[in-house]
C-alpha positions in Angstrom: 56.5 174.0 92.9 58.1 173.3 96.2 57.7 175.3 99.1 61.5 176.8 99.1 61.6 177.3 95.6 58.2 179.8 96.5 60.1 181.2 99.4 63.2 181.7 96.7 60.9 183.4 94.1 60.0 186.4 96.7 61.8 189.6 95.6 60.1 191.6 98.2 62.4 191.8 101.5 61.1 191.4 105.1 62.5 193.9 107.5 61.9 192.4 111.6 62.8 196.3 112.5 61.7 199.5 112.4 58.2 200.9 111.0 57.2 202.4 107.5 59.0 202.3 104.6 63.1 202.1 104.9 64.2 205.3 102.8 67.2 206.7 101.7 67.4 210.0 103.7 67.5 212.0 100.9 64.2 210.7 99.8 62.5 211.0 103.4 63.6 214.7 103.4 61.8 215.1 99.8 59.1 213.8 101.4 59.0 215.6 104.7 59.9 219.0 102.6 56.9 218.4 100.7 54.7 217.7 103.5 55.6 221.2 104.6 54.8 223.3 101.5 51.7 221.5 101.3 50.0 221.3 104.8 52.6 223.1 106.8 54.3 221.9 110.6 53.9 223.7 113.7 56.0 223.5 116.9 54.3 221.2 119.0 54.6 221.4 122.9 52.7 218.7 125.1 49.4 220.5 126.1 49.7 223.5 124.2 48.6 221.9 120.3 50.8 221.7 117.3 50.8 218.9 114.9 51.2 216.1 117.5 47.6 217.6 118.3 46.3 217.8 114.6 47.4 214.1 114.3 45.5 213.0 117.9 42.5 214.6 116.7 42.2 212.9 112.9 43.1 209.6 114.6 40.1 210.7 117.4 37.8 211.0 114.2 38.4 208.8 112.2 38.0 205.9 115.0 34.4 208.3 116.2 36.3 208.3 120.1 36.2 211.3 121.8 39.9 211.7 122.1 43.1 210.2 121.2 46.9 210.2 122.5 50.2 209.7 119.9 52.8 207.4 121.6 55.6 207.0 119.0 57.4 204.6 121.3 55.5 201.4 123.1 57.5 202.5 126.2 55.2 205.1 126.6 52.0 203.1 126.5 
């Protein structure tokens, strides 16, 4: 098998944007609605805890650091 008739045969697209999976809205806000019946959302305001702050500390344990800091954008780094 040549190598463009491999490249042909992949059915799964490629997307060079964006991050996670590319939803139709209405199945994101499924998913987000869920997410809130099951583990609830909080208002989150910098320094004073919320969800942002539930997600910094999971990341902080699972990679045993002391602390950890969400940047959803690498402008922020």
């Amino acid at each position: 098998m040549s190598q463009e008739t491999a490249i042909s045969r992949d059915d799964d697209p490629i997307f060079l944007f964006g991050d996670g999976d590319r939803l139709p809205p209405e199945i994101l806000l499924q998913r987000l609605d869920s997410y809130q019946l099951l583990k609830g959302l909080e208002q989150d305001q910098f320094s004073l805890g919320g969800t942002v702050q539930v997600l910094e500390e999971k990341m902080a344990s699972i990679l045993e650091k002391e602390s950890a800091i969400f940047m959803p954008t690498g402008t922020l780094a």
